[in-house]
C-alpha positions as CSV (number, residue, x, y, z in Angstrom):
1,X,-109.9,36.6,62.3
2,X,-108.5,39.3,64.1
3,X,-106.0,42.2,62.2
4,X,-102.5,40.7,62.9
5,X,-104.2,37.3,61.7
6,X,-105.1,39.2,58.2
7,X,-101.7,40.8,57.7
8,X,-100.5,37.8,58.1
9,X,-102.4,36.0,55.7
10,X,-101.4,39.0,53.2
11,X,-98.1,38.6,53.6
12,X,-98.5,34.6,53.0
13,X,-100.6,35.6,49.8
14,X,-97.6,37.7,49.0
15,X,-95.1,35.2,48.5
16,X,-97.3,32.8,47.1
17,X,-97.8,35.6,44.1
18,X,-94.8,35.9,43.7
19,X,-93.9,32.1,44.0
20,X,-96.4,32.0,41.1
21,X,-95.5,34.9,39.4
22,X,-99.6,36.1,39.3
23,X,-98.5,39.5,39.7
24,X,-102.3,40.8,38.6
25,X,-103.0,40.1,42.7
26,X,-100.1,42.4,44.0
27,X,-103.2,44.9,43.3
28,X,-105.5,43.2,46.3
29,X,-102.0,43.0,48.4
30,X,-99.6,46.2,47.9
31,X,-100.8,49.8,47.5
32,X,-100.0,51.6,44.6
33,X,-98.2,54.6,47.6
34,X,-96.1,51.4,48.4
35,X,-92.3,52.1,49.5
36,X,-89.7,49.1,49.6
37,X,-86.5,49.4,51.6
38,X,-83.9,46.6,50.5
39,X,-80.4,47.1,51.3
40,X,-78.5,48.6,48.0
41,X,-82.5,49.2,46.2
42,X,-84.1,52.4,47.9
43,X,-87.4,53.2,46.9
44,X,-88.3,50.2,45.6
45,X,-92.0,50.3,43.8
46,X,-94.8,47.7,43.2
47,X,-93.0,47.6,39.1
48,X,-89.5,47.3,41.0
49,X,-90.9,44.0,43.2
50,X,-92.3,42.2,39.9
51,X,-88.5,43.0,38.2
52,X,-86.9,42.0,41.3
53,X,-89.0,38.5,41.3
54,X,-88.3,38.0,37.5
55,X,-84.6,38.5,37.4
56,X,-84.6,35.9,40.1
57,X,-87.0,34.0,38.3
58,X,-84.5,34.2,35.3
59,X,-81.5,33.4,37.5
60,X,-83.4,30.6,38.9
61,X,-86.7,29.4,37.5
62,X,-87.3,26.8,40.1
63,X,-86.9,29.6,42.7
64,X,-89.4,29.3,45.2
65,X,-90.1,31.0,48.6
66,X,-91.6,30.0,52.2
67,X,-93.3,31.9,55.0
68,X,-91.2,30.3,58.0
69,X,-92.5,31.8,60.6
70,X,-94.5,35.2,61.7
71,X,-96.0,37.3,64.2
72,X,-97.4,41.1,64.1
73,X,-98.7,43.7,66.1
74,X,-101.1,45.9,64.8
75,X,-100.1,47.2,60.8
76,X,-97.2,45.1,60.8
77,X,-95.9,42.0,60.2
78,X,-92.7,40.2,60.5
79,X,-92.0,37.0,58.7
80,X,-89.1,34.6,58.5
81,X,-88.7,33.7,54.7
82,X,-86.7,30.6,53.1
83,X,-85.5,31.1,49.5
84,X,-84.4,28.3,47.4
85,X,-83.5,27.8,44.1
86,X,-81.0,26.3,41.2
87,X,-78.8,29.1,39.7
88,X,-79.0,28.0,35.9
89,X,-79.6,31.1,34.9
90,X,-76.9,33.3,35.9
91,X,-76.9,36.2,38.4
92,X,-75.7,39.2,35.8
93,X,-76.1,41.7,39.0
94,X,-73.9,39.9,41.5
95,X,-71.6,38.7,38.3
96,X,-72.5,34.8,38.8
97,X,-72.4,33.1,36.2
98,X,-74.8,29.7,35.5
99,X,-73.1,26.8,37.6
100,X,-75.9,24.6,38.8
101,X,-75.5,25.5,42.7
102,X,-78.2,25.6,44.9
103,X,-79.1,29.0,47.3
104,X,-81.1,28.2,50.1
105,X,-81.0,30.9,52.2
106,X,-83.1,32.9,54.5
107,X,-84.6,36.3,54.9
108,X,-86.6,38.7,56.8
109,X,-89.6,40.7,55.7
110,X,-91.4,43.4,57.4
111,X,-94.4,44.9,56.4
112,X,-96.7,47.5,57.2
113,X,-99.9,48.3,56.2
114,X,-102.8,50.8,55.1
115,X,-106.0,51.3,56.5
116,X,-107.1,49.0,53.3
117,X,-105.4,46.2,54.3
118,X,-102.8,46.5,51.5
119,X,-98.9,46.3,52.4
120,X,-97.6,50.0,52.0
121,X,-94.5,49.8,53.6
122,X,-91.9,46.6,53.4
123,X,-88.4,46.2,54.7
124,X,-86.2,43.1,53.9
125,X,-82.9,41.8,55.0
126,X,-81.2,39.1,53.5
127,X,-78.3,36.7,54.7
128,X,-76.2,38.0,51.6
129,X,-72.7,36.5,52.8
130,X,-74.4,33.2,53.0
131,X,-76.5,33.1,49.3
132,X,-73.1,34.6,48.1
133,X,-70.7,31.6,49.3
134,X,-73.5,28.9,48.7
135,X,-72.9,30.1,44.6
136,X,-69.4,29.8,44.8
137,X,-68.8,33.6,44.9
138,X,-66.9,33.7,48.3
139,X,-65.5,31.2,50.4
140,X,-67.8,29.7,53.2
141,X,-66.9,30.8,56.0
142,X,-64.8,28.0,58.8
């Protein structure tokens, strides 16, 4: 298995973490230097990913993410990222309440990482306008 092969699978072990909420193996995958750059959440830490993952979790407990597609070069790693889920819980932050609707929407991760292996850096962009209209925030667009 060559490098780009490896980040890849970290990244792959990444969601599935998260997807499982074992957050005990973000220690193997993200350094504890990590930075996370997400539109409107700068500086976002290891403890910020798990609280990020369990308000969706709340919003949506069947919530579930899937590695689309990927390819790297070198440290880093892009990956194509489909998120799904039932908003029964509310989304308090976007001021949603619970209505049943279903988000499937996609995203883009990159990553970059340490001489260890672990994912240091990670940038994500979301199709906001999209997860937005499919919970009945904002009209779809024609």
């Amino acid at each position: 298995m060559d490098e780009v092969e490896r980040n890849i699978a970290v990244v792959r072990r990444l969601e599935d973490a998260f997807n499982q909420r074992h957050y005990a193996d973000l220690n193997h995958l993200v350094a504890g230097a990590f930075e996370g750059h997400n539109p409107g959440s700068n500086d976002v830490t290891v403890e910020g990913l798990v609280a990020i993952n369990e308000s969706w979790h709340a919003a949506m407990p069947d919530n579930r993410t899937e590695v689309v597609s990927t390819f790297g070069e070198g440290d880093r790693v892009v990956a194509r990222i489909q998120d799904r889920g039932t908003n029964t819980g509310g989304l308090p932050w976007f001021g949603i309440p619970a209505n049943g609707l279903v988000m499937n929407m996609g995203w883009v991760q990159i990553t970059r990482r340490g001489r260890d292996g672990r994912i240091i850096e990670m940038w994500a962009l979301a199709d906001l306008p999209s997860r937005l209209s499919q919970l009945g925030t904002v009209a779809r667009p024609r």
